[in-house]
C-alpha positions in Angstrom: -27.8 94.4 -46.4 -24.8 94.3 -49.0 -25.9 95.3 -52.3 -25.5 91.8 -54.6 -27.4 89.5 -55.9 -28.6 87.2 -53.4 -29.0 83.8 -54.6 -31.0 81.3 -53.1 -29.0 78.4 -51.4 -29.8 75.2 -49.9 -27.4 73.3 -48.5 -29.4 71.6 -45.3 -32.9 71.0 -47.2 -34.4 70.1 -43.4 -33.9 74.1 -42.9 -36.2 74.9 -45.6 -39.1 77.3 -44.8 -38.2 77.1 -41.0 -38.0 80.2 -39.0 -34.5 80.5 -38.0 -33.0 82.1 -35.1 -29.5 83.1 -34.2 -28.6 81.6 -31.2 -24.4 82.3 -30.9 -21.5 83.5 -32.6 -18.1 81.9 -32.1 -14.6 82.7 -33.3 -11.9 80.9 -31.9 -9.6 78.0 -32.1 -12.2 75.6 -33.7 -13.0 78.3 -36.1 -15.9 80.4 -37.1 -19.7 78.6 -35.9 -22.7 79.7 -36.0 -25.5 78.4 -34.0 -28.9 78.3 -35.2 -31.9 77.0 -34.0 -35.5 76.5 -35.2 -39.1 76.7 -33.5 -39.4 72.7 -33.6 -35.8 71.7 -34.5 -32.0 70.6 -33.4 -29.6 73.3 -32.9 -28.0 73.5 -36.4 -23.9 74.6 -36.0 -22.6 76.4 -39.2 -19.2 76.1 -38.5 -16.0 77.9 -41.2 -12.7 76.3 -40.6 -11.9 79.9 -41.1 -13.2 83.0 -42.5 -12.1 86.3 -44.1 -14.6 88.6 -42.7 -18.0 88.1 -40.8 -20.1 90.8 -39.5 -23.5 90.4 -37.6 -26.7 92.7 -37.0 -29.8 92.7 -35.8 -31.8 92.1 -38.1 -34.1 95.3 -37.4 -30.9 97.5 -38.2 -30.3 96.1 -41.5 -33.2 98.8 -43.4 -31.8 99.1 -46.8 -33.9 97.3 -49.6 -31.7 95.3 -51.9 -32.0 95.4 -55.4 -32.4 91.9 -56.4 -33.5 90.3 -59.6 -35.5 88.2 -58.0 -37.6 89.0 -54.4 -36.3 87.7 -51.7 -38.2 84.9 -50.2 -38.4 84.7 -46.7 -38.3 82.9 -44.2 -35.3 81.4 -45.9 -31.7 81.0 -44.3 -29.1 80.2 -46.4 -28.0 83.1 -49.5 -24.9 83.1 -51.4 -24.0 86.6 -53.0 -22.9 87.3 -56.4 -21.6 90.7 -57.7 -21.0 91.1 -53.8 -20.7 94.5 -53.2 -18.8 92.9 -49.6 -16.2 91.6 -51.4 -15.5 94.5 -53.9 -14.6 96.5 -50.0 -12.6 93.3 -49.1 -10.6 93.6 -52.3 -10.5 97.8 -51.8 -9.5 97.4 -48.0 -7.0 94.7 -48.5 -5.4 96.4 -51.4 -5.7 93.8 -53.5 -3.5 91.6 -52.3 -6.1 88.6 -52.3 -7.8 89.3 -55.8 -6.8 85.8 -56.6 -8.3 84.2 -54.3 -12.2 82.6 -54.8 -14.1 84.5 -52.3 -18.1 83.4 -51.8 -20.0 86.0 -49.7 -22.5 84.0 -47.7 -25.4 85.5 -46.2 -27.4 84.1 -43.2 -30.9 85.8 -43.0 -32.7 84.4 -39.6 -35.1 85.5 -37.7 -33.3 87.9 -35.3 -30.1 88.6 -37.0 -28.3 88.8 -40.4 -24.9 87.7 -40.9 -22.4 87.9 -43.5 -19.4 85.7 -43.9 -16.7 86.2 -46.5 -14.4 82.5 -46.8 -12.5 80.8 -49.6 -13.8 77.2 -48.6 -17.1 76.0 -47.8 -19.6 75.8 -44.2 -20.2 72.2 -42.6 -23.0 71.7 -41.1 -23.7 70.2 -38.0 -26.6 69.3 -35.7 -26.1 69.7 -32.3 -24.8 66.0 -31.2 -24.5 64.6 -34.8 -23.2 65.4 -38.2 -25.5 65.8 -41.4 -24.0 67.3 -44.6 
């Protein structure tokens, strides 16, 4: 995981305490989506209209403990990251040239994989066959 501080997010309260699973990644003319989907529940469908940066692990890969004020609570989905240690090697890699800009680092923790998302606007969310924001 990025080092940050992970802040607790929750956008789609009928996510809250599920157990979350990563079910497909998609970047392409729609834009960015992630598909989620719970033990019990509808597929949820993160989608960007467009994104900076995303990466995507396994969950088992990701080792590193971060230093949070606050433990991390899990299982929870939805993290936004301050002091983002993601967008500080954005800002490095890209020279600079978007320091302007108001970049969140979102951070999907599920079950099976962790995902980071760097974008200037917020997700919409989406159940599979229906719209819920």
């Amino acid at each position: 995981m990025f080092q940050g501080r992970y802040i607790k997010w929750n956008p789609y309260p009928l996510c809250e305490g599920q157990r979350m699973s990563c079910e497909a990644l998609h970047d392409d003319w729609e834009g960015f989506r992630i598909w989620f989907k719970s033990e019990s529940g509808p597929m949820l469908i993160v989608g960007f209209p467009s994104v900076l940066f995303y990466a995507s692990s396994e969950d088992a890969a990701r080792l590193s403990v971060v230093a949070n004020e606050v433990p991390l609570r899990l299982p929870h989905l939805f993290w936004k990251v301050e002091q983002s240690a993601l967008v500080a090697e954005f800002h490095r890699q890209s020279c600079g040239t978007r320091s302007q800009w108001n970049i969140t680092h979102y951070a999907f923790l599920s079950v099976n994989d962790c995902i980071d998302v760097l974008a200037t606007e917020p997700p919409v969310f989406r159940e599979h066959g229906g719209i819920r924001q």
